[in-house]
N, C-alpha and C positions, 0 to 999 in steps of 0.2 A: 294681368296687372289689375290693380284694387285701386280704383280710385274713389276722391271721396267729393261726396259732395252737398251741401246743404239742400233741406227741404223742409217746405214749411206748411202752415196747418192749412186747410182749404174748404170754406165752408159754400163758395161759389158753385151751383152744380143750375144744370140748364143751361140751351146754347146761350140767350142774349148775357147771361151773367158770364156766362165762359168767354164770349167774346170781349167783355169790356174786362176780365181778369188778363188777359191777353195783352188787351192794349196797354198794360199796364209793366209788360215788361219780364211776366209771370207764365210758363207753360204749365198746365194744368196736366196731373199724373195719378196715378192710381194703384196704393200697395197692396198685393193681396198675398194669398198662400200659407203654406204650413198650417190649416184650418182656423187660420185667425180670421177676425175680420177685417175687409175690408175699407183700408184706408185713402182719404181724400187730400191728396196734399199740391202743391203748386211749389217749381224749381225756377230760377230765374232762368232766362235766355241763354242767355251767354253761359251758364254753368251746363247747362244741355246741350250747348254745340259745342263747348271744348270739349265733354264728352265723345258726345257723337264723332267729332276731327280727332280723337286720340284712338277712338274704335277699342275703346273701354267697355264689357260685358259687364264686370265684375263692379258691384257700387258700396261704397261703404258710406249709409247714410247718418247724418249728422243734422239738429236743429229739432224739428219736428218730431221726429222718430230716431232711437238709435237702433240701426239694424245693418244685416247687410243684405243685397237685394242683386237678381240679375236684369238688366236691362234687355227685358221680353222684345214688345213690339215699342216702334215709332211712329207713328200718324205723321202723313207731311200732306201739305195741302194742296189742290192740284198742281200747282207748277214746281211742287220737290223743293221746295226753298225756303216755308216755313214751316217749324214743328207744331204739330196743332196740338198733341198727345200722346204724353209717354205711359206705357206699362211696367211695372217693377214687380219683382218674382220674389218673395224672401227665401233667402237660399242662406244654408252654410258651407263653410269655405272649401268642406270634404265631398260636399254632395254631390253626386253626377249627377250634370245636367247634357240635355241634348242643348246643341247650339249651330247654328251656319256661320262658317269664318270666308273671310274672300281669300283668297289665295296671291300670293304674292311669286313673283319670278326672281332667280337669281343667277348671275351669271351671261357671261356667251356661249350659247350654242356652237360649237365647233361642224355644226352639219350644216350651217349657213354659206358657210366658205363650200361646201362639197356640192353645192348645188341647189340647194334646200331652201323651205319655206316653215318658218315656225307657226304654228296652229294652237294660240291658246283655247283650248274649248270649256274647259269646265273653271268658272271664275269663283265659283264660290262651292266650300264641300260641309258636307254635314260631321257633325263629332260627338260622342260622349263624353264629358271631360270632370274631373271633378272641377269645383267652382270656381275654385282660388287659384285653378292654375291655366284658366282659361288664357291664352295669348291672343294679341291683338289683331294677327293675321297668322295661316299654313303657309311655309317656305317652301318653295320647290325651286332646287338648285338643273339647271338646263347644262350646266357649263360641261358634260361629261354629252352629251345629247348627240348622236351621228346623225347620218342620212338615214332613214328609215326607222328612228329607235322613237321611241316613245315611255311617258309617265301617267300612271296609272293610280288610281285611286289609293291603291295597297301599299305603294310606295311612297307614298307620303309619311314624312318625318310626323311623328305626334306630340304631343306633349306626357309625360308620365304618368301614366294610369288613364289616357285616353283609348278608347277605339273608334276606329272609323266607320259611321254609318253608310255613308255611299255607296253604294257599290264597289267589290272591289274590282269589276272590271272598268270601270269610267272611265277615261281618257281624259288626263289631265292637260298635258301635253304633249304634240309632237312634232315630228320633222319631217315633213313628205316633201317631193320632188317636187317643183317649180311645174307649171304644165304650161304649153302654149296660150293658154289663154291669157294665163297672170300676163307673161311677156308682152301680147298685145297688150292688154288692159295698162301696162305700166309704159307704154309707148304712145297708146292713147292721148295718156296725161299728161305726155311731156311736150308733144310734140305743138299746141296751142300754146306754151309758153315758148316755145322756139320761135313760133311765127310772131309772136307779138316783141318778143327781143329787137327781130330783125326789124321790124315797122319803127321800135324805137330807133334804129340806128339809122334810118334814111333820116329821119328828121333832121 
């Protein structure tokens, strides 16, 4: 998906001026590639984290510069909760790019019911995709999933004219046996809220 979004000029460069372009409501970004030079531009806030909350790759920029760009890297500041600094890639809409998608589940496991315990392991896979047809997130359907089967890198659905960089042996998901431990470990935890039931019921 191509989303669009405003960006504007940015002559702010140096921390104390980047910090007070900041405070200002303004995340400070950076276009480069295709051997152009590189450009200094500033996105509002909020046009950055509806971004970011849509898990939009694909940028079609508007204001500043008309182009279209992929959204490289994010900067977040130590506690992951605000954008300090974005990177933009100028791409077009045909070009393969390498990119990492998080992987999304879909579905009931039918190997739950058999005894089973689901193991998502691998959250995020790598892809070659062309641009413009990057998707938001990899689907991977479980609902066909037994006792013992598992989803593999290879087996992931792609997008058209995508290949998968991961390995294709990685272990996406799967279904292995419940062991004695889980059971304690999941009797552990109930059994402190047993006791504290009971304590409320004398009262």
């Amino acid at each position: 998906m191509i989303e669009t979004i405003e960006v504007k000029p940015r002559e702010a460069v140096g921390t104390s001026r980047v910090r007070k372009l900041r405070a200002t409501g303004l995340v400070p970004a950076v276009l480069y590639g295709h051997g152009e030079a590189n450009v200094n531009l500033a996105i509002a806030k909020e046009a950055v984290n509806l971004v970011i909350r849509h898990g939009s790759k694909m940028l079609a920029l508007t204001g500043a510069v008309q182009d279209t760009a992929l959204l490289r890297e994010v900067q977040w500041d130590a506690y992951g909760t605000e954008v300090l600094h974005v990177d933009l890639t100028r791409v077009s809409k045909d070009e393969a790019v390498e990119v990492t998608l998080p992987v999304e589940l879909h579905g009931e496991a039918p190997g739950l019911t058999e005894g089973g315990q689901l193991k998502f392991t691998s959250h995020e896979l790598h892809i070659k995709c062309p641009a413009g047809s990057i998707p938001e997130h990899l689907v991977v359907s479980v609902a066909n999933l037994h006792l013992g089967q598992s989803v593999h890198a290879n087996d992931v659905k792609l997008p058209e004219g995508a290949t998968m960089l991961t390995p294709a042996s990685v272990v996406v998901v799967q279904i292995v046996a419940a062991t004695a431990s889980d059971d304690e470990g999941a009797a552990a935890t109930a059994e402190p809220e047993l006791i504290r039931k009971e304590k409320a019921d004398d009262k």
